[in-house]
C-alpha positions as CSV (number, residue, x, y, z in Angstrom):
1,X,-6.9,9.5,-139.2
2,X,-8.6,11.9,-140.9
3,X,-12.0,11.6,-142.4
4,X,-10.4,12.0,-145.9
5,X,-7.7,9.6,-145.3
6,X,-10.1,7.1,-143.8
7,X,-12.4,6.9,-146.9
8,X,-9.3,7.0,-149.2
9,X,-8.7,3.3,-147.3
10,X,-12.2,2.6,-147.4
11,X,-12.2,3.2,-151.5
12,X,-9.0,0.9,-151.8
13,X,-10.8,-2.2,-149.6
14,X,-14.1,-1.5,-151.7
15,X,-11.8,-1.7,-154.8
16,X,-10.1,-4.9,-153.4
17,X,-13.2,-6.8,-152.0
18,X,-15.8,-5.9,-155.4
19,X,-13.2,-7.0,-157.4
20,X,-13.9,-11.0,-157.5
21,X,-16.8,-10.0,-159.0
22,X,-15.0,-8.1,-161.7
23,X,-12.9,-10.8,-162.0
24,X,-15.9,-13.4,-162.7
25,X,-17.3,-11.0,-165.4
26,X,-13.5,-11.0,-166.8
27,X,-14.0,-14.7,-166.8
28,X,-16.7,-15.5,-169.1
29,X,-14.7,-13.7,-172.0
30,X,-10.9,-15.3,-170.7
31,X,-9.8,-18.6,-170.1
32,X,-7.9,-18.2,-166.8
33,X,-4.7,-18.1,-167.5
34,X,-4.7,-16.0,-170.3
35,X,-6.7,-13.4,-168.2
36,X,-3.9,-13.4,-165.5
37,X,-1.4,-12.9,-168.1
38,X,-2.9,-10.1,-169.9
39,X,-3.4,-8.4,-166.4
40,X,0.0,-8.6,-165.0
41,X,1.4,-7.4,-168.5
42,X,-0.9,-4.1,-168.2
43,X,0.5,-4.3,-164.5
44,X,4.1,-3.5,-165.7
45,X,3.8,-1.4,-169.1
46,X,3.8,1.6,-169.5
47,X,4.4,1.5,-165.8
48,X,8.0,0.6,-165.6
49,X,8.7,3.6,-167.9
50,X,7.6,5.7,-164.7
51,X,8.1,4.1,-161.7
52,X,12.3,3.6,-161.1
53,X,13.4,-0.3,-160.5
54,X,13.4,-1.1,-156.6
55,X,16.6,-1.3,-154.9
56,X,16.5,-4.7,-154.6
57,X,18.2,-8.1,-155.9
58,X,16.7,-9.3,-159.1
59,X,15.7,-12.5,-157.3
60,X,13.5,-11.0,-155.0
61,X,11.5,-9.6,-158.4
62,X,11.3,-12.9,-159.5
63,X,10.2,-14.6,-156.8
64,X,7.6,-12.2,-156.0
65,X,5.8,-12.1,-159.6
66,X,5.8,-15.8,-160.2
67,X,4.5,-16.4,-156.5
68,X,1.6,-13.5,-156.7
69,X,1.1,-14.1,-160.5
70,X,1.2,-17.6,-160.8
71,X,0.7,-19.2,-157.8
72,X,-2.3,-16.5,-156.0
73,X,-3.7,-15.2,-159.3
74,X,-3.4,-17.6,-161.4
75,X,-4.5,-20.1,-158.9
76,X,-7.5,-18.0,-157.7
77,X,-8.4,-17.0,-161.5
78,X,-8.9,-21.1,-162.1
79,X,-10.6,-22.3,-159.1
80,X,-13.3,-19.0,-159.7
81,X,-13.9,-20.0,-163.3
82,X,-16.5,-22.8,-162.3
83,X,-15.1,-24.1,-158.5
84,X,-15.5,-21.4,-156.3
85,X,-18.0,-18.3,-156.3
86,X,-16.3,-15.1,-155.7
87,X,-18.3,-14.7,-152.0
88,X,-16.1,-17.3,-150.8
89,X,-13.1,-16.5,-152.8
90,X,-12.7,-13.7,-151.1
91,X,-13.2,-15.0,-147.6
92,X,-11.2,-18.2,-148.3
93,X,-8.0,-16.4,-150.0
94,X,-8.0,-14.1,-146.3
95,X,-6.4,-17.1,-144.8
96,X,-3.2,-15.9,-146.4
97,X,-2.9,-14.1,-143.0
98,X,-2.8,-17.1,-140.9
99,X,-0.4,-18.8,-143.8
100,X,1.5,-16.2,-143.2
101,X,1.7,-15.7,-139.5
102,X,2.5,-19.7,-139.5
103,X,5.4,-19.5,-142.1
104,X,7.4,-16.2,-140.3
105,X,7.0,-18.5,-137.1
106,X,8.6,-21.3,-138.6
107,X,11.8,-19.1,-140.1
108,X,11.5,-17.2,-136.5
109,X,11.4,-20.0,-134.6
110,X,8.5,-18.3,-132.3
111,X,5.2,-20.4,-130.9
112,X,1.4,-18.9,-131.6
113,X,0.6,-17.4,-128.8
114,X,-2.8,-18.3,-127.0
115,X,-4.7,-15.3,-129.0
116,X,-3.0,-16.2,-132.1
117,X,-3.8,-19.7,-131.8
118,X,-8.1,-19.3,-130.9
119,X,-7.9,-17.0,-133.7
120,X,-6.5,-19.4,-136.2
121,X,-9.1,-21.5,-134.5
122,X,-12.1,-19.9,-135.2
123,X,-10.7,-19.3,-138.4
124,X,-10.3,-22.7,-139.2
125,X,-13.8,-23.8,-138.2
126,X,-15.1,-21.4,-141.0
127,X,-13.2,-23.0,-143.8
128,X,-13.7,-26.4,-142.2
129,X,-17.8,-25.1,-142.8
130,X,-16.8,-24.3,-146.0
131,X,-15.3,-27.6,-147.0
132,X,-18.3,-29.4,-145.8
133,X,-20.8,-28.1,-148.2
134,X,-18.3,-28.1,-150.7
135,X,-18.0,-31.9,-150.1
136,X,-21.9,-32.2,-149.2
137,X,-23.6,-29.5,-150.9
138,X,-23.9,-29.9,-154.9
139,X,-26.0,-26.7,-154.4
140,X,-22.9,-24.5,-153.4
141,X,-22.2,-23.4,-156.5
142,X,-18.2,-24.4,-154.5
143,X,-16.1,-27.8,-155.0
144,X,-13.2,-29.5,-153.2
145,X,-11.0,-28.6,-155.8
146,X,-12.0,-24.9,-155.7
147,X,-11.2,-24.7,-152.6
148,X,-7.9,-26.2,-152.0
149,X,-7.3,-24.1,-155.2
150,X,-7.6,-20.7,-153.4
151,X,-6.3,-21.7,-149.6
152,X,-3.2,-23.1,-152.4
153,X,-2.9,-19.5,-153.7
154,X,-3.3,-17.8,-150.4
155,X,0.1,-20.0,-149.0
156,X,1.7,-18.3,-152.3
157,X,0.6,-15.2,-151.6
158,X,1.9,-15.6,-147.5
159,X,5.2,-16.7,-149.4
160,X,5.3,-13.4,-151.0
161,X,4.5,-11.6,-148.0
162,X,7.9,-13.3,-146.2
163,X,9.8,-13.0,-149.4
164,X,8.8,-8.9,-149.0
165,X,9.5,-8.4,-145.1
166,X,12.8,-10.3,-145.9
167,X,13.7,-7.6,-149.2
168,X,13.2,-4.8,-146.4
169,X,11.9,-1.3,-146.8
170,X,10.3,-1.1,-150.4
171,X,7.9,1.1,-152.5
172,X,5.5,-1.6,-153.1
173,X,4.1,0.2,-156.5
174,X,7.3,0.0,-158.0
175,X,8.8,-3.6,-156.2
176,X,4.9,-4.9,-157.7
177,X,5.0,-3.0,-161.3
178,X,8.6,-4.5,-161.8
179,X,8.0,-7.8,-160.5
180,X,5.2,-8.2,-162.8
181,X,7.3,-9.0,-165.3
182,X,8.1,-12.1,-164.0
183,X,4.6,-13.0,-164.0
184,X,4.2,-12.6,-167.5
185,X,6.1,-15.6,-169.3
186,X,4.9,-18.5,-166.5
187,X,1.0,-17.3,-166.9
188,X,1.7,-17.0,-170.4
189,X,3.4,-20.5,-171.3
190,X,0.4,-21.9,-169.0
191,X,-1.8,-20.7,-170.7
192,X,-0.5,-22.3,-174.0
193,X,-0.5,-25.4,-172.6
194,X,-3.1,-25.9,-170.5
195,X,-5.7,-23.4,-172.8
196,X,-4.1,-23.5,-176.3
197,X,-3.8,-21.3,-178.8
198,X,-7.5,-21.5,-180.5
199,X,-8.7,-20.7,-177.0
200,X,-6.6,-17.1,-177.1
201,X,-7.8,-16.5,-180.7
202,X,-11.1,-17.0,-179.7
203,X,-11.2,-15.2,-176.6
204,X,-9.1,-11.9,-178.3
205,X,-11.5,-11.5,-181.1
206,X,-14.8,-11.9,-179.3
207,X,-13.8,-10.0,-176.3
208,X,-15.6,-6.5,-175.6
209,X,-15.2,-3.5,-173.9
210,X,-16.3,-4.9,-170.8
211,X,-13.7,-7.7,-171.0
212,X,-10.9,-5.8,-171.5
213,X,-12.4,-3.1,-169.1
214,X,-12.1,-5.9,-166.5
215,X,-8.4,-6.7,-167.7
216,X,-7.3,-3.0,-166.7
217,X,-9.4,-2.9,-164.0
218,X,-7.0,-5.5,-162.4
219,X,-3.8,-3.8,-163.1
220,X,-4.6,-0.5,-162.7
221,X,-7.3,-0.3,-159.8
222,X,-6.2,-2.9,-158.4
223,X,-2.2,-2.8,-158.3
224,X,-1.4,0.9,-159.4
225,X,-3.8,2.3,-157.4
226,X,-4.5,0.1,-154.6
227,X,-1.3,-0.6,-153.5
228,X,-0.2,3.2,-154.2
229,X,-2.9,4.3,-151.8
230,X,-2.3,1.9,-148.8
231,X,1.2,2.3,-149.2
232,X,1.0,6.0,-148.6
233,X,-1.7,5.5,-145.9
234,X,1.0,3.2,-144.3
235,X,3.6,6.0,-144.3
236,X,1.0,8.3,-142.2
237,X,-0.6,6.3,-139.9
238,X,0.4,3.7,-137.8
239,X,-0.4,0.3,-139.4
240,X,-2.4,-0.6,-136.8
241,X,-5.1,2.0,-137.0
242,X,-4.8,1.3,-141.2
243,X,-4.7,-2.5,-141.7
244,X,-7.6,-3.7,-139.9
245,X,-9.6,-1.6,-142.8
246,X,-8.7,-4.9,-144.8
247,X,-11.3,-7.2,-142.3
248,X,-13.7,-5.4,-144.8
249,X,-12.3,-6.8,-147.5
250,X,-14.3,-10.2,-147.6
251,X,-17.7,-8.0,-146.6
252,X,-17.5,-6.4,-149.5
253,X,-16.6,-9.5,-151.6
254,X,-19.7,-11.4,-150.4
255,X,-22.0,-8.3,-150.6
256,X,-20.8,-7.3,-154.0
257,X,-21.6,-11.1,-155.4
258,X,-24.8,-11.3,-153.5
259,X,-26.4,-7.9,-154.8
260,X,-24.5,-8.3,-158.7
261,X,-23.8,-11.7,-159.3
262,X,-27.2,-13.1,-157.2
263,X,-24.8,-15.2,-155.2
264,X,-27.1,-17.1,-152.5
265,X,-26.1,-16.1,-148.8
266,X,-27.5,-18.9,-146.6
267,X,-26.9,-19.2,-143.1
268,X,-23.7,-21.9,-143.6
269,X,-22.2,-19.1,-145.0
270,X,-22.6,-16.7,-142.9
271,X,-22.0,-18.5,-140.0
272,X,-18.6,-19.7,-142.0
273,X,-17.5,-15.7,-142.6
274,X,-18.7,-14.9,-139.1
275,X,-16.0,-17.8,-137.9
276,X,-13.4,-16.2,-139.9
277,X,-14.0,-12.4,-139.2
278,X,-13.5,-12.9,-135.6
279,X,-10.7,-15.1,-136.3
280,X,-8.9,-12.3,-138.1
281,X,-10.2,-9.7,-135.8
282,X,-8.8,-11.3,-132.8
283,X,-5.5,-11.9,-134.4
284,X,-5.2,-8.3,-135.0
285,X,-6.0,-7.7,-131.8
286,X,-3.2,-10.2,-130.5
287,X,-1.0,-7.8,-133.2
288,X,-1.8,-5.1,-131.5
289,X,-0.8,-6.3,-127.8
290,X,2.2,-8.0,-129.2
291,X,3.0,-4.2,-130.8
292,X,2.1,-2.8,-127.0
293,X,4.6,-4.6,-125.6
294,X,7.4,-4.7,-127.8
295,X,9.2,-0.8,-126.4
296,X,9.0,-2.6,-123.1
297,X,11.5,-5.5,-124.2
């Protein structure tokens, strides 16, 4: 890969991983819901003006924006509000890899292999440190409910990931901008109910620049150019020299809180991400040999 390319993919995980703390800032002038809404509807306009409907079955749209709308982001943007700091939401939500390894198994019909299964393993002794002082700890700054909040959104966003592989070949900038529109009306009916009108009139007259700032930071950073990037990295590299970028993902997330949001970093922490880095770092590596093996079939 070259240099250029490689911090083109380092820009997109820096985006993805310092963005829970853009979405906390985003938080103290939105309620939630209302905050998921208002990104996924700068997520699809003006975009689906200029980016051509996928070739796929309107179902497949559907499913896709309520699943990654409703069920990740609107999940993860309640449970960060006051249940979850954005350190661990962005180490938690990685578990969506596992979630998602376990549910192509179960429509495949395949077992874990051994390095599959010591990575989910060590990967599940990190959250299980994490629930812990969520249960123990009132100094966490992290609740129960917070977490089973975000490992909740990262089973809807391993849905997504099955409902995509099963849709086939797509350009994921245009299969997200158009599916966004799905996510709209859920987050925003939500959001009525659950927030309430007063709560959007307050929260659309008071908010700033930096609030709405943070709204298009999530569409456009985030979705437009995020995805747009990887996806073309994907088309020029093999994904195994391109994906494991996204193990930096949660570094950045827990760095970026510590050094903006003064997010504590104790050693149960740590130790907790440590658990879960090598768990996804050795299931990539059990990708990799599983990749290595396949032409020999």
């Amino acid at each position: 890969m070259p240099l250029s390319h490689f911090l083109l993919a380092l820009s997109v995980v820096f985006i993805w991983g310092t963005n829970f703390v853009v979405i906390k800032w985003g938080l103290a002038d939105f309620p939630p819901f209302l905050f998921a809404a208002l990104r996924f509807l700068l997520s699809a306009l003006p975009w689906i003006f200029f980016f051509r409907r996928p070739a796929v079955p309107w179902p497949y749209l559907a499913g896709f924006g309520t699943l990654i709308g409703v069920g990740q982001f609107g999940l993860l943007y309640w449970a960060m509000q006051r249940d979850i700091t954005p350190g661990l939401a962005s180490l938690v939500i990685q578990s969506q890899v596992f979630f998602t390894i376990l549910l192509s198994m179960a429509f495949s019909g395949e077992r874990l292999s051994r390095t599959q299964a010591a990575a989910l393993g060590l990967a599940a002794a990190g959250y299980a440190i994490v629930a812990w002082h969520g249960a123990a700890d009132r100094e966490a700054a992290l609740t129960l409910l917070g977490l089973a909040l975000v490992l909740a959104a990262a089973v809807c966003w391993a849905c997504a990931n099955v409902l995509v592989r099963r849709a086939g070949r797509l350009n994921m900038v245009s299969f997200t901008v158009w599916s966004s529109l799905f996510a709209i009306g859920p987050l925003t009916l939500l959001s009525l109910l659950t927030e309430g009108a007063p709560a959007w009139a307050s929260a659309l007259a008071q908010a700033g620049a930096g609030a709405w700032a943070s709204v298009l930071w999530q569409a456009v950073g985030n979705t437009i150019f995020g995805f747009g990037a990887w996806n073309w990295l994907l088309m020029r590299h093999p994904a195994a020299t391109v994906t494991p970028m996204a193990l930096l993902v949660p570094v950045f997330g827990m760095l970026a809180s510590a050094l903006l949001l003064a997010e504590a970093l104790p050693l149960w922490k740590l130790t907790a991400a440590g658990l879960v880095m090598a768990g996804l770092m050795l299931n990539f590596h059990a990708g990799r040999m599983a990749a290595a093996r396949a032409p020999q079939a």
